[in-house]
DOFISE-325883 format. One record per atom (N, C-alpha, C): x, y, z. Coordinates in steps of 0.1 Angstrom, whole numbers, padded with zeros to 4 digits, always signed. Atoms other than C-alpha are relative to their C-alpha. Layout:
// DOFISE-325883
XYZ
...
***
This chain:
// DOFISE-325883
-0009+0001+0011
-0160+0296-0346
+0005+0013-0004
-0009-0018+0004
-0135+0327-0355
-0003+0001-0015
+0000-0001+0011
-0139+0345-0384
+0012-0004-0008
-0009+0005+0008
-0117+0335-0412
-0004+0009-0010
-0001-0009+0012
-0108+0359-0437
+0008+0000-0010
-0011+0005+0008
-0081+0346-0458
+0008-0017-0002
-0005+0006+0005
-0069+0319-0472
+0012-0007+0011
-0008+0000-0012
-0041+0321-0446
-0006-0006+0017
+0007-0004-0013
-0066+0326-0414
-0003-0017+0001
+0007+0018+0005
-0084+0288-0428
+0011-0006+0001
-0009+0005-0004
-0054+0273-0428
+0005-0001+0015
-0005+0001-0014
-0037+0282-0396
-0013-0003+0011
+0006+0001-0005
-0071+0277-0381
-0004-0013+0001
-0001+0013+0004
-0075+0240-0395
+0011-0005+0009
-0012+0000-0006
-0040+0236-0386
+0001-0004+0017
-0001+0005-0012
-0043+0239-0348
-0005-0003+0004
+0011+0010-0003
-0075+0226-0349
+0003-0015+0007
-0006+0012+0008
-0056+0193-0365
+0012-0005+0013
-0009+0000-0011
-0029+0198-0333
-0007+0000+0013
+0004+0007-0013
-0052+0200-0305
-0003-0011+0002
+0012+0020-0003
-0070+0166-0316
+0010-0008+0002
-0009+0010+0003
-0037+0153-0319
+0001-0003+0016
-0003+0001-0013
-0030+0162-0284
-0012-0009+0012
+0010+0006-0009
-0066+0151-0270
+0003-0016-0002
+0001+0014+0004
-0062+0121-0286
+0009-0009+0010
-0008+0008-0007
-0027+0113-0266
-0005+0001+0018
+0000+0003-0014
-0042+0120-0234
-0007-0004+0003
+0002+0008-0002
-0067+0102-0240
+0003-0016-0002
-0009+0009-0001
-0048+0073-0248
+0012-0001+0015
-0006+0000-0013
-0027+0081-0219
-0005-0005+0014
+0007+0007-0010
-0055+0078-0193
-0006-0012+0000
+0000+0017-0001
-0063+0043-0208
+0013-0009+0004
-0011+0009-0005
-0031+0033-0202
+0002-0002+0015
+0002-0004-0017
-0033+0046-0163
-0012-0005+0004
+0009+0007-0007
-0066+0028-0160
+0002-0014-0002
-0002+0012+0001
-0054-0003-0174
+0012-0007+0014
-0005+0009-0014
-0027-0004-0149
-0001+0000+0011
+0008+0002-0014
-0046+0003-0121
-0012-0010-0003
+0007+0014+0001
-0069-0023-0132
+0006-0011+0003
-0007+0012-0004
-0042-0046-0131
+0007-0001+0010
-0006+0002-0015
-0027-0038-0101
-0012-0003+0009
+0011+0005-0011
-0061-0039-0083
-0006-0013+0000
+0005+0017-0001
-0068-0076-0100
+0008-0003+0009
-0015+0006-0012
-0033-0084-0082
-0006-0002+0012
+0001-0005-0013
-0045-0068-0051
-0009-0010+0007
+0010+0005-0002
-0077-0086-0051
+0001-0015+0002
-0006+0007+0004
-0061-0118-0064
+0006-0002+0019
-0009+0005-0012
-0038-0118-0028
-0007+0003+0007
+0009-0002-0015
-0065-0105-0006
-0007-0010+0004
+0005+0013-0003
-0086-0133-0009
+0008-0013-0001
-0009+0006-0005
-0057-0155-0011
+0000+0001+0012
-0004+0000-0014
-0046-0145+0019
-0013+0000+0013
+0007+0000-0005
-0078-0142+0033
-0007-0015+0008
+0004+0017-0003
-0091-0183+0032
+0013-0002-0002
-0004+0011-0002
-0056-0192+0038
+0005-0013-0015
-0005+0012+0013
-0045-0206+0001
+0011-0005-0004
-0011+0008+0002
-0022-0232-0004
+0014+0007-0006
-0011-0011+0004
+0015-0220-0010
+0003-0010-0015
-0007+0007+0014
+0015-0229-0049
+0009+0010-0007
-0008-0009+0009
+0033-0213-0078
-0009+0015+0001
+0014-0012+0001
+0002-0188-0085
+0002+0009+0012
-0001-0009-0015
-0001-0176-0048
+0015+0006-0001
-0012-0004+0000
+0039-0174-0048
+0002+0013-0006
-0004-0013+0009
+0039-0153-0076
-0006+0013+0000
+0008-0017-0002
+0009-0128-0069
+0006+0006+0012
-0010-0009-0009
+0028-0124-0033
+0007+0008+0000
-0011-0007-0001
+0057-0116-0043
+0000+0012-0012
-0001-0007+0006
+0050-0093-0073
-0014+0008+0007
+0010-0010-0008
+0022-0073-0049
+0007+0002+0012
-0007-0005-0012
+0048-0073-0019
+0004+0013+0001
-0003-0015-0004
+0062-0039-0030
-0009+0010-0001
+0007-0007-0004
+0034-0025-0029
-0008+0002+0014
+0004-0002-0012
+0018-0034+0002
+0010+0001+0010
-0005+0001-0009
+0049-0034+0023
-0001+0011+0008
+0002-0015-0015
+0046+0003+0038
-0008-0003+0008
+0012+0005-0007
+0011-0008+0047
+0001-0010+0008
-0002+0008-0004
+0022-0036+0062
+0006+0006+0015
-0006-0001-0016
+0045-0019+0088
-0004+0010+0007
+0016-0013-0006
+0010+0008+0095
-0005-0007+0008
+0012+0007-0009
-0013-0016+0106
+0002-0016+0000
+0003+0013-0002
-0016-0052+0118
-0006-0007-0009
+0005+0011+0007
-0025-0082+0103
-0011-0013+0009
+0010+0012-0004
-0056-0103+0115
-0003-0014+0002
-0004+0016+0003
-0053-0138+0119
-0009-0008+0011
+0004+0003-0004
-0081-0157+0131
-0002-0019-0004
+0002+0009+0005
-0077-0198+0127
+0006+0004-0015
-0008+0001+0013
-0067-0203+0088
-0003+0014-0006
+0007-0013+0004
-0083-0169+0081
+0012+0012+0000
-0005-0012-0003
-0061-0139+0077
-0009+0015-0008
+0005-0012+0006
-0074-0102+0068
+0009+0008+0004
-0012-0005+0003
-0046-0085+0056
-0007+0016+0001
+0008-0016+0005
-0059-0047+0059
+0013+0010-0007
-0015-0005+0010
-0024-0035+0043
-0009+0001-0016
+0005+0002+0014
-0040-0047+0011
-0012+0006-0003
+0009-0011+0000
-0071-0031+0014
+0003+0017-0001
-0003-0009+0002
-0056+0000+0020
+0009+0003-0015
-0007+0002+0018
-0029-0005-0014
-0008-0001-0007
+0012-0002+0012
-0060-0011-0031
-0006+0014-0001
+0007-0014+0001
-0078+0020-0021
+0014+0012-0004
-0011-0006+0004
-0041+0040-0025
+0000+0003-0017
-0006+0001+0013
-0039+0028-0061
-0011+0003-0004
+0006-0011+0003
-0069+0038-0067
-0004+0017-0004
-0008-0018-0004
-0063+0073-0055
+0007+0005-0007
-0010-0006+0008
-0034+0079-0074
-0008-0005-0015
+0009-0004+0016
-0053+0067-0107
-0009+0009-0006
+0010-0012-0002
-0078+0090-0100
+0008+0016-0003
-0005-0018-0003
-0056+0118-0093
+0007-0001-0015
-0002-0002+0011
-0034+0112-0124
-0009+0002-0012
+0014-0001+0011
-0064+0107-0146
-0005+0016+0000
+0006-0009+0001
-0078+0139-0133
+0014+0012-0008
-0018-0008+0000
-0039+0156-0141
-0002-0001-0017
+0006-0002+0013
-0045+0144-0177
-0008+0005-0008
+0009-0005+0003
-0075+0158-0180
+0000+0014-0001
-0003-0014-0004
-0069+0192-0167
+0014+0007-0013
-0010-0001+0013
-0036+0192-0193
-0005+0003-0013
+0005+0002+0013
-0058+0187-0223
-0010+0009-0006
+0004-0009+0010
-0065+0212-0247
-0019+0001+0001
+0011+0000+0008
-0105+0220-0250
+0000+0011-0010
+0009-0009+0015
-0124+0233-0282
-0014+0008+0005
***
């Protein structure tokens, strides 16, 4: 802790104290928000893998996790093959988009972290 010698010194000391926390505070709120939506993109992911894995009926549900996880697995899609044994498929596209999106949560998280003021 610095010396403080005035009246002045305590203040401006308090002060940016009062400004780092502000700042820790948004990045950590920021990396909740970057784990939350890599949470929810990796339920998705999970959600269509095993879909697609046993082969599940084409309802609304399936429709909808497809098509709102299509933009993300499509690069992966046109990398590697698709498996298809009897009603069985093993999409490894998806697998991969899962581990990706992990990755990048990770990396941003650590980007947040490295940004953020220590005391």
């Amino acid at each position: 802790m610095p010396t403080i010698r005035s009246v002045g010194d305590y203040h401006d000391f308090y002060t940016r104290r009062e400004a780092e926390s502000s700042v820790r505070s948004l990045g950590s709120t920021l990396g909740q928000l970057v784990w939350f939506l890599v949470g929810f993109l990796e339920s998705l992911l999970v959600l269509r893998f095993v879909f697609r894995l046993f082969g599940a009926a084409d309802t609304s549900l399936t429709t909808w996790i497809y098509r709102l996880t299509e933009w993300l697995v499509t690069p992966f899609l046109r990398i590697v093959s698709t498996v298809q044994s009897g009603g069985l498929v093993l999409e490894i596209a998806t697998l991969l988009t899962m581990f990706s999106v992990a990755l990048i949560g990770i990396l941003i998280n650590a980007l947040i972290e490295s940004l953020r003021p220590t005391i």
